[in-house]
C-alpha positions, 0 to 999 in steps of 0.5 A: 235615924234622923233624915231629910226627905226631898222632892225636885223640881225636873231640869228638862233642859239640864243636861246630866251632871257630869261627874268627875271622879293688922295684926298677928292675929289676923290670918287669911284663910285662902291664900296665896301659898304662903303669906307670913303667919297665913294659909295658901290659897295657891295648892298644887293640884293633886289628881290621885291615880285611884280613887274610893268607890263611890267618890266622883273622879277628876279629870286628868290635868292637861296644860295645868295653870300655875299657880297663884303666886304668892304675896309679896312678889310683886303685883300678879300678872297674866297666867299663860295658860288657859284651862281648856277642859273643864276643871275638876271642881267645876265637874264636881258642883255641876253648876250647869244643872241648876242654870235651867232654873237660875244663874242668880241673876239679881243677887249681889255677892261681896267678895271682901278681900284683896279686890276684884279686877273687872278688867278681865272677859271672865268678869266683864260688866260683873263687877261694881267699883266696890270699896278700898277700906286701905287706901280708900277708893274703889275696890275694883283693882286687885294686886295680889290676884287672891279676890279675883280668883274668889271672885271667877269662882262666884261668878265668872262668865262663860268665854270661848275657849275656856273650860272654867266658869263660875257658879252663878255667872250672872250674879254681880260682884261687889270688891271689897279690898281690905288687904294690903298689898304684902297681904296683911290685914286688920279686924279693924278692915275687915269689920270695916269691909263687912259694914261697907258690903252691908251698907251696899245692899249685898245679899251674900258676902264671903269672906276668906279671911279671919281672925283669932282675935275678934272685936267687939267692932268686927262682932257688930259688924258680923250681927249688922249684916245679919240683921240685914239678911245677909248670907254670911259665908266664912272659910275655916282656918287652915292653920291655927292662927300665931299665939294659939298653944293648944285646944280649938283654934279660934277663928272668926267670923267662921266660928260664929254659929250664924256664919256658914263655916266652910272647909275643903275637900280634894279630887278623892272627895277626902276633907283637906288636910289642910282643914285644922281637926279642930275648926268648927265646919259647917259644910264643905266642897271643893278646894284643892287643886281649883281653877280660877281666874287671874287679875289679868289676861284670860288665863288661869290660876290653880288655886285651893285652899278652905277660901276656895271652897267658901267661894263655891259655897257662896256661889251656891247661896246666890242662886239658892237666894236667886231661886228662892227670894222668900227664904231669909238667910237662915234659911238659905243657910240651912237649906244648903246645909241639909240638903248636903251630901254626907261625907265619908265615914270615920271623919270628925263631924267638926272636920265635915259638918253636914257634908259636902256641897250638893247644889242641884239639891240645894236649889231644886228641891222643892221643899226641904223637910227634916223630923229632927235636926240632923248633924249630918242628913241621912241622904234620903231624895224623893223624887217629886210626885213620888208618895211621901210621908205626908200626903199634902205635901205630896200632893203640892209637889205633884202639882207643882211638877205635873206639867213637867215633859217626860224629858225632864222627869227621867232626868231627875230619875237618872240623877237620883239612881247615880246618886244611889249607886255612889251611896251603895244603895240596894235595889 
Protein backbone atom coordinates (compact mmCIF):
# COMPACT_ATOMS: atom_id res chain seq x y z
CA UNK A 1 0.00 0.00 0.00
CA UNK A 2 1.19 3.42 -0.95
CA UNK A 3 1.69 5.92 2.17
CA UNK A 4 2.78 9.24 2.99
CA UNK A 5 5.20 9.45 6.13
CA UNK A 6 5.24 12.55 8.15
CA UNK A 7 7.23 14.33 10.79
CA UNK A 8 6.01 17.88 12.60
CA UNK A 9 7.49 20.74 13.82
CA UNK A 10 5.78 20.89 17.90
CA UNK A 11 3.53 24.14 18.59
CA UNK A 12 4.28 24.79 22.20
CA UNK A 13 2.30 27.27 22.54
CA UNK A 14 -0.59 25.88 20.49
CA UNK A 15 -3.37 24.95 22.34
CA UNK A 16 -5.09 21.22 21.32
CA UNK A 17 -7.26 21.42 18.43
CA UNK A 18 -10.61 21.73 19.54
CA UNK A 19 -12.48 19.08 17.90
CA UNK A 20 -16.26 19.32 17.03
CA UNK A 21 -18.10 16.46 16.46
CA UNK A 22 -22.34 36.32 -19.09
CA UNK A 23 -23.60 33.52 -20.28
CA UNK A 24 -25.61 30.71 -19.70
CA UNK A 25 -22.84 29.03 -19.51
CA UNK A 26 -21.31 30.51 -16.52
CA UNK A 27 -22.51 29.24 -13.33
CA UNK A 28 -21.30 30.40 -9.62
CA UNK A 29 -20.09 27.79 -7.86
CA UNK A 30 -20.97 29.45 -4.25
CA UNK A 31 -23.82 31.02 -4.19
CA UNK A 32 -26.32 33.05 -2.57
CA UNK A 33 -28.83 30.30 -2.31
CA UNK A 34 -30.16 30.26 -5.62
CA UNK A 35 -29.14 32.41 -8.48
CA UNK A 36 -30.74 31.58 -12.04
CA UNK A 37 -29.11 28.79 -13.47
CA UNK A 38 -26.36 28.63 -10.01
CA UNK A 39 -25.62 27.00 -6.96
CA UNK A 40 -26.14 28.61 -3.18
CA UNK A 41 -23.86 29.65 -1.38
CA UNK A 42 -26.61 30.30 1.27
CA UNK A 43 -27.30 26.52 3.21
CA UNK A 44 -29.11 26.16 6.19
CA UNK A 45 -27.13 24.65 8.80
CA UNK A 46 -27.82 21.44 9.47
CA UNK A 47 -26.34 19.70 12.90
CA UNK A 48 -27.16 16.02 12.80
CA UNK A 49 -28.34 14.46 16.30
CA UNK A 50 -25.90 11.45 15.75
CA UNK A 51 -22.77 11.29 14.53
CA UNK A 52 -20.44 8.32 12.89
CA UNK A 53 -17.63 7.28 14.89
CA UNK A 54 -14.47 8.71 14.26
CA UNK A 55 -16.04 11.94 12.52
CA UNK A 56 -15.57 15.35 14.68
CA UNK A 57 -18.64 16.55 16.00
CA UNK A 58 -20.17 20.03 15.87
CA UNK A 59 -21.24 22.27 18.10
CA UNK A 60 -25.06 22.83 18.93
CA UNK A 61 -26.37 26.03 17.13
CA UNK A 62 -27.00 29.07 19.42
CA UNK A 63 -28.57 32.60 17.82
CA UNK A 64 -27.98 30.75 14.32
CA UNK A 65 -27.11 33.77 11.85
CA UNK A 66 -29.53 33.93 8.76
CA UNK A 67 -28.63 33.21 5.97
CA UNK A 68 -27.05 34.98 3.13
CA UNK A 69 -29.78 36.01 0.93
CA UNK A 70 -30.03 35.46 -2.23
CA UNK A 71 -29.11 37.73 -5.71
CA UNK A 72 -31.42 39.88 -6.76
CA UNK A 73 -32.94 41.09 -3.48
CA UNK A 74 -31.37 44.13 -3.49
CA UNK A 75 -28.19 45.13 -2.02
CA UNK A 76 -27.04 42.79 1.56
CA UNK A 77 -27.12 44.64 4.68
CA UNK A 78 -26.14 43.90 8.32
CA UNK A 79 -26.97 40.58 9.81
CA UNK A 80 -28.27 40.91 13.11
CA UNK A 81 -26.88 38.33 14.88
CA UNK A 82 -23.18 37.68 15.84
CA UNK A 83 -21.89 34.22 16.03
CA UNK A 84 -20.87 34.05 19.88
CA UNK A 85 -19.32 30.58 19.76
CA UNK A 86 -17.06 29.21 17.87
CA UNK A 87 -18.74 27.88 14.29
CA UNK A 88 -18.32 24.17 13.52
CA UNK A 89 -16.22 24.78 10.70
CA UNK A 90 -13.95 27.00 12.39
CA UNK A 91 -13.57 23.95 15.01
CA UNK A 92 -13.00 21.87 12.40
CA UNK A 93 -9.81 23.20 10.55
CA UNK A 94 -8.52 24.42 14.17
CA UNK A 95 -6.55 27.34 12.25
CA UNK A 96 -5.66 28.31 15.92
CA UNK A 97 -3.10 25.30 16.02
CA UNK A 98 -0.74 26.43 13.05
CA UNK A 99 -0.69 30.50 14.39
CA UNK A 100 2.07 29.59 16.62
CA UNK A 101 4.16 29.09 13.65
CA UNK A 102 2.35 31.48 11.14
CA UNK A 103 -0.99 33.59 10.51
CA UNK A 104 0.32 34.13 6.73
CA UNK A 105 1.59 37.33 7.11
CA UNK A 106 2.74 38.70 3.88
CA UNK A 107 1.06 36.67 1.47
CA UNK A 108 -1.51 37.97 -0.96
CA UNK A 109 -4.74 36.06 -1.75
CA UNK A 110 -7.28 37.43 -4.64
CA UNK A 111 -10.81 36.85 -3.58
CA UNK A 112 -12.29 37.10 -7.28
CA UNK A 113 -15.73 37.35 -7.16
CA UNK A 114 -18.69 39.86 -6.08
CA UNK A 115 -16.05 42.28 -4.37
CA UNK A 116 -14.78 42.59 -0.78
CA UNK A 117 -15.91 45.21 1.41
CA UNK A 118 -13.07 46.44 3.67
CA UNK A 119 -15.69 48.63 5.58
CA UNK A 120 -16.27 45.98 8.31
CA UNK A 121 -13.92 45.37 11.97
CA UNK A 122 -13.43 41.51 10.39
CA UNK A 123 -11.68 43.05 7.58
CA UNK A 124 -10.22 46.22 8.58
CA UNK A 125 -6.72 47.29 7.24
CA UNK A 126 -7.27 43.51 5.09
CA UNK A 127 -8.28 44.60 2.20
CA UNK A 128 -6.55 46.42 -0.72
CA UNK A 129 -8.82 48.70 -3.37
CA UNK A 130 -8.43 45.70 -5.75
CA UNK A 131 -10.29 45.58 -9.16
CA UNK A 132 -14.34 46.12 -10.66
CA UNK A 133 -13.73 44.46 -14.14
CA UNK A 134 -17.92 45.24 -14.64
CA UNK A 135 -17.83 48.77 -14.14
CA UNK A 136 -14.28 49.45 -13.57
CA UNK A 137 -13.21 50.86 -10.34
CA UNK A 138 -11.81 49.58 -7.23
CA UNK A 139 -13.25 46.07 -6.20
CA UNK A 140 -13.57 46.88 -2.72
CA UNK A 141 -17.56 47.33 -2.19
CA UNK A 142 -19.64 44.28 -2.23
CA UNK A 143 -23.56 44.30 -2.97
CA UNK A 144 -24.26 40.80 -2.92
CA UNK A 145 -22.59 39.98 0.29
CA UNK A 146 -20.94 36.68 -1.55
CA UNK A 147 -16.96 37.77 -1.91
CA UNK A 148 -17.30 39.11 1.57
CA UNK A 149 -17.99 36.18 3.10
CA UNK A 150 -15.32 34.21 1.17
CA UNK A 151 -13.17 36.72 2.08
CA UNK A 152 -14.01 36.56 6.32
CA UNK A 153 -13.29 32.70 5.54
CA UNK A 154 -9.71 33.68 4.47
CA UNK A 155 -8.77 36.03 6.58
CA UNK A 156 -10.99 37.75 8.81
CA UNK A 157 -9.41 39.21 12.05
CA UNK A 158 -10.23 38.52 15.48
CA UNK A 159 -13.14 40.80 17.07
CA UNK A 160 -14.20 41.01 20.84
CA UNK A 161 -17.27 39.22 20.77
CA UNK A 162 -17.07 37.06 18.21
CA UNK A 163 -16.54 33.41 17.70
CA UNK A 164 -15.58 33.52 14.05
CA UNK A 165 -12.19 34.21 12.69
CA UNK A 166 -10.42 33.27 9.77
CA UNK A 167 -7.85 31.02 8.64
CA UNK A 168 -4.97 33.15 7.81
CA UNK A 169 -6.03 36.31 9.64
CA UNK A 170 -2.96 38.38 8.55
CA UNK A 171 -2.88 37.53 5.04
CA UNK A 172 -4.16 40.46 3.01
CA UNK A 173 -6.95 40.56 0.44
CA UNK A 174 -6.99 41.72 -2.92
CA UNK A 175 -11.15 42.25 -4.43
CA UNK A 176 -11.70 41.45 -7.28
CA UNK A 177 -15.34 41.96 -8.66
CA UNK A 178 -16.46 40.37 -11.82
CA UNK A 179 -20.02 39.63 -10.82
CA UNK A 180 -23.02 41.97 -11.56
CA UNK A 181 -24.98 42.90 -9.59
CA UNK A 182 -28.10 40.08 -10.29
CA UNK A 183 -25.03 37.88 -9.92
CA UNK A 184 -24.25 36.84 -13.52
CA UNK A 185 -20.98 36.61 -14.90
CA UNK A 186 -19.04 36.23 -18.16
CA UNK A 187 -15.67 33.88 -19.00
CA UNK A 188 -14.64 37.07 -20.36
CA UNK A 189 -14.75 38.77 -16.71
CA UNK A 190 -13.62 36.11 -15.18
CA UNK A 191 -10.37 35.58 -17.16
CA UNK A 192 -10.22 39.23 -17.10
CA UNK A 193 -10.16 39.01 -12.93
CA UNK A 194 -7.89 36.08 -13.21
CA UNK A 195 -5.26 38.18 -15.39
CA UNK A 196 -5.70 41.57 -12.85
CA UNK A 197 -5.00 39.16 -9.58
CA UNK A 198 -2.23 37.93 -11.52
CA UNK A 199 -0.81 41.42 -12.61
CA UNK A 200 -1.08 42.22 -8.87
CA UNK A 201 1.20 40.09 -7.62
CA UNK A 202 -1.24 37.43 -5.64
CA UNK A 203 0.50 34.65 -4.44
CA UNK A 204 -3.26 32.40 -4.07
CA UNK A 205 -6.16 33.30 -5.92
CA UNK A 206 -9.51 31.70 -5.24
CA UNK A 207 -12.32 31.32 -7.37
CA UNK A 208 -15.83 30.28 -6.73
CA UNK A 209 -16.95 30.73 -9.62
CA UNK A 210 -16.76 28.57 -13.12
CA UNK A 211 -17.69 27.81 -16.47
CA UNK A 212 -19.00 25.07 -18.93
CA UNK A 213 -17.72 26.74 -21.58
CA UNK A 214 -14.01 27.82 -21.40
CA UNK A 215 -12.12 29.95 -23.75
CA UNK A 216 -9.31 30.18 -25.10
CA UNK A 217 -9.07 33.66 -23.25
CA UNK A 218 -10.03 32.41 -19.63
CA UNK A 219 -7.47 28.91 -20.50
CA UNK A 220 -4.57 31.68 -20.90
CA UNK A 221 -5.34 33.33 -18.11
CA UNK A 222 -5.52 30.21 -16.15
CA UNK A 223 -1.75 29.25 -17.55
CA UNK A 224 -0.79 33.13 -17.00
CA UNK A 225 -1.21 32.78 -13.22
CA UNK A 226 0.59 29.51 -13.16
CA UNK A 227 3.30 30.56 -14.85
CA UNK A 228 3.68 33.25 -12.29
CA UNK A 229 3.48 30.69 -9.35
CA UNK A 230 0.23 31.50 -8.54
CA UNK A 231 -1.75 29.02 -6.23
CA UNK A 232 -4.88 28.52 -7.98
CA UNK A 233 -7.72 27.48 -5.73
CA UNK A 234 -11.38 26.48 -7.58
CA UNK A 235 -14.75 25.14 -6.11
CA UNK A 236 -16.55 22.45 -8.01
CA UNK A 237 -19.61 22.52 -9.45
CA UNK A 238 -22.45 21.96 -7.57
CA UNK A 239 -25.03 21.40 -10.14
CA UNK A 240 -24.23 20.52 -13.51
CA UNK A 241 -24.08 23.55 -15.36
CA UNK A 242 -27.64 24.63 -18.19
CA UNK A 243 -27.12 22.78 -21.55
CA UNK A 244 -25.15 19.89 -20.34
CA UNK A 245 -27.35 16.44 -20.95
CA UNK A 246 -25.36 13.95 -19.56
CA UNK A 247 -21.85 12.27 -18.72
CA UNK A 248 -18.98 14.58 -16.64
CA UNK A 249 -20.23 18.32 -15.95
CA UNK A 250 -17.41 20.40 -17.37
CA UNK A 251 -16.67 23.23 -15.19
CA UNK A 252 -13.44 25.32 -15.17
CA UNK A 253 -11.27 26.34 -14.02
CA UNK A 254 -11.68 23.59 -11.27
CA UNK A 255 -11.16 20.83 -14.09
CA UNK A 256 -7.75 21.97 -14.97
CA UNK A 257 -5.39 19.30 -13.31
CA UNK A 258 -3.17 22.17 -12.25
CA UNK A 259 -6.01 23.90 -10.05
CA UNK A 260 -6.65 22.70 -6.66
CA UNK A 261 -10.43 21.67 -7.18
CA UNK A 262 -12.22 21.74 -4.05
CA UNK A 263 -15.76 20.31 -2.62
CA UNK A 264 -17.50 20.31 0.55
CA UNK A 265 -18.46 18.30 3.41
CA UNK A 266 -20.98 18.95 6.15
CA UNK A 267 -21.11 18.58 10.20
CA UNK A 268 -21.07 14.43 9.76
CA UNK A 269 -17.69 14.66 7.95
CA UNK A 270 -20.13 13.31 4.76
CA UNK A 271 -18.99 14.90 1.14
CA UNK A 272 -21.99 17.34 0.44
CA UNK A 273 -24.75 16.23 -1.49
CA UNK A 274 -24.25 19.09 -3.06
CA UNK A 275 -21.15 17.96 -4.69
CA UNK A 276 -22.05 16.39 -8.61
CA UNK A 277 -20.76 12.42 -8.29
CA UNK A 278 -19.12 13.54 -11.55
CA UNK A 279 -16.76 16.65 -10.81
CA UNK A 280 -13.41 15.90 -10.64
CA UNK A 281 -12.27 16.84 -6.33
CA UNK A 282 -9.04 17.27 -5.31
CA UNK A 283 -9.73 17.62 -1.91
CA UNK A 284 -12.32 18.90 0.55
CA UNK A 285 -13.52 20.66 3.76
CA UNK A 286 -16.04 22.19 5.21
CA UNK A 287 -19.19 23.83 3.60
CA UNK A 288 -22.32 23.24 4.80
CA UNK A 289 -23.76 25.22 7.52
CA UNK A 290 -20.42 27.76 7.51
CA UNK A 291 -20.22 31.22 9.15
CA UNK A 292 -18.89 34.33 7.71
CA UNK A 293 -18.96 37.64 7.56
CA UNK A 294 -21.69 40.13 6.23
CA UNK A 295 -20.55 43.34 3.93
CA UNK A 296 -21.67 45.39 6.70
CA UNK A 297 -21.96 45.63 10.36
CA UNK A 298 -20.35 42.83 12.77
CA UNK A 299 -22.93 40.15 12.32
CA UNK A 300 -22.73 37.05 10.40
CA UNK A 301 -24.15 34.99 7.73
CA UNK A 302 -24.57 31.22 7.56
CA UNK A 303 -23.40 30.48 4.32
CA UNK A 304 -22.12 26.89 2.52
CA UNK A 305 -21.74 25.39 -0.41
CA UNK A 306 -18.38 24.07 -2.53
CA UNK A 307 -17.02 27.82 -2.68
CA UNK A 308 -16.93 28.02 0.94
CA UNK A 309 -15.02 25.15 1.18
CA UNK A 310 -12.49 26.56 -1.69
CA UNK A 311 -12.32 29.46 0.80
CA UNK A 312 -10.94 27.42 3.70
CA UNK A 313 -8.61 25.86 1.30
CA UNK A 314 -7.01 28.76 0.07
CA UNK A 315 -6.83 30.12 3.41
CA UNK A 316 -4.80 27.04 4.23
CA UNK A 317 -2.55 27.65 0.97
CA UNK A 318 -1.66 31.11 2.57
CA UNK A 319 0.05 29.96 5.48
CA UNK A 320 1.42 26.79 3.69
CA UNK A 321 3.16 29.61 1.43
CA UNK A 322 3.64 31.97 4.41
CA UNK A 323 5.50 28.98 6.44
CA UNK A 324 6.93 27.55 3.69
CA UNK A 325 8.19 30.37 0.67
CA UNK A 326 10.82 27.85 -0.89
CA UNK A 327 8.04 25.65 -2.26
CA UNK A 328 6.27 26.78 -5.88
CA UNK A 329 2.98 26.34 -6.32
CA UNK A 330 2.76 22.78 -7.13
CA UNK A 331 4.29 22.27 -4.29
CA UNK A 332 2.31 24.03 -2.34
CA UNK A 333 -0.56 22.36 -3.90
CA UNK A 334 0.40 18.88 -3.54
CA UNK A 335 1.59 19.54 -0.19
CA UNK A 336 -2.05 20.19 0.79
CA UNK A 337 -3.20 17.28 -1.07
CA UNK A 338 -0.98 14.54 0.93
CA UNK A 339 -0.87 15.59 3.72
CA UNK A 340 -5.20 15.27 3.81
CA UNK A 341 -6.89 13.23 6.04
CA UNK A 342 -8.76 10.25 4.06
CA UNK A 343 -12.32 10.35 3.77
CA UNK A 344 -14.72 7.75 4.71
CA UNK A 345 -14.79 4.69 2.65
CA UNK A 346 -17.21 3.82 0.05
CA UNK A 347 -17.39 7.40 -1.55
CA UNK A 348 -15.98 7.74 -5.32
CA UNK A 349 -12.71 9.04 -5.29
CA UNK A 350 -13.93 11.73 -7.88
CA UNK A 351 -16.31 12.77 -5.00
CA UNK A 352 -13.23 12.93 -2.20
CA UNK A 353 -9.92 13.03 -3.96
CA UNK A 354 -7.20 12.80 -1.60
CA UNK A 355 -9.75 13.67 1.68
CA UNK A 356 -10.59 16.30 3.74
CA UNK A 357 -8.40 19.22 4.68
CA UNK A 358 -5.83 18.83 7.61
CA UNK A 359 -4.21 22.08 8.20
CA UNK A 360 -1.99 21.46 11.25
CA UNK A 361 -0.39 19.04 8.75
CA UNK A 362 -0.37 20.66 5.72
CA UNK A 363 1.75 23.12 7.29
CA UNK A 364 4.05 21.69 10.02
CA UNK A 365 4.93 18.88 8.72
CA UNK A 366 8.47 18.88 8.40
CA UNK A 367 8.81 17.10 5.16
CA UNK A 368 6.12 15.29 3.19
CA UNK A 369 7.49 12.03 1.70
CA UNK A 370 5.42 9.81 -0.68
CA UNK A 371 6.87 6.07 -2.07
CA UNK A 372 4.19 6.49 -4.91
CA UNK A 373 1.79 8.63 -5.82
CA UNK A 374 -1.01 8.02 -3.66
CA UNK A 375 -4.91 8.82 -4.84
CA UNK A 376 -5.80 9.14 -1.50
CA UNK A 377 -2.77 9.13 1.59
CA UNK A 378 -2.89 6.01 3.56
CA UNK A 379 -2.87 8.36 7.01
CA UNK A 380 0.53 7.29 8.26
CA UNK A 381 2.35 10.49 10.88
CA UNK A 382 5.62 10.10 12.29
CA UNK A 383 6.17 12.12 15.07
CA UNK A 384 9.34 14.24 14.25
CA UNK A 385 12.76 12.78 16.04
CA UNK A 386 10.86 9.27 15.89
CA UNK A 387 13.10 6.40 13.87
CA UNK A 388 11.93 6.68 10.36
CA UNK A 389 12.46 4.69 7.32
CA UNK A 390 15.22 6.51 6.10
CA UNK A 391 17.73 7.33 8.87
CA UNK A 392 19.08 11.24 7.09
CA UNK A 393 16.02 12.06 7.08
CA UNK A 394 15.61 11.12 10.51
CA UNK A 395 18.33 12.54 11.86
CA UNK A 396 17.57 16.15 10.12
CA UNK A 397 14.35 16.32 11.74
CA UNK A 398 15.62 15.25 14.92
CA UNK A 399 17.88 18.57 14.81
CA UNK A 400 15.43 20.67 13.62
CA UNK A 401 13.16 19.68 16.75
CA UNK A 402 15.81 18.86 19.41
CA UNK A 403 15.54 22.30 21.28
CA UNK A 404 11.93 21.97 21.36
CA UNK A 405 10.49 22.34 25.40
CA UNK A 406 8.60 18.87 26.52
CA UNK A 407 5.42 21.06 26.36
CA UNK A 408 5.61 21.12 22.76
CA UNK A 409 6.33 17.51 22.06
CA UNK A 410 3.74 16.01 24.29
CA UNK A 411 1.46 18.20 22.40
CA UNK A 412 2.38 16.60 18.88
CA UNK A 413 1.80 13.16 20.92
CA UNK A 414 -1.47 13.97 22.30
CA UNK A 415 -2.46 15.26 18.51
CA UNK A 416 -1.36 12.20 16.90
CA UNK A 417 -2.80 9.69 19.51
CA UNK A 418 -6.44 11.55 18.74
CA UNK A 419 -5.83 11.41 15.39
CA UNK A 420 -5.32 7.60 15.88
CA UNK A 421 -8.21 6.93 17.79
CA UNK A 422 -10.48 8.60 14.90
CA UNK A 423 -8.76 6.25 12.21
CA UNK A 424 -9.68 3.28 14.88
CA UNK A 425 -5.77 2.67 15.00
CA UNK A 426 -4.87 -0.52 17.36
CA UNK A 427 -2.28 -0.26 20.10
Amino acid sequence: MSRSVLSYVPCPRGRARRLAGAGAAVALALPITALPAHAALAQEATVPAQHPVGVRHAVAVVDEPPRLPQAGEGCVGASPVIAREVPWAVRRVAPETVWPLTRGEGVLVAVVDSGVSGRIDALAGAVRPGVDVVNSGTGDRDCAGRGTALAGVVAARPVTGSGFVGTAPAATIFPVRIVDGRGNVGATALAQGIRAATEAGADVILIGIGTAEPDAALRSAVRAALDRDVVLVASVSDAKPAGVASGPAPWYPASDENVLAVGGVGTDGMPTEASPTEARVNLLAPAAGAVSTGPSGAGHYTVGGPAVAAAYVAGAAALVRAYHPELNQAEVRRRLELTAEPSPGGWPLSRVGHGTLDLYAAVAALEVGEEQLPSRRAGMIAVAGAPQADPAKTAAAVVAVGTVATAGLAYVLAWVLRRGRRRHWRP
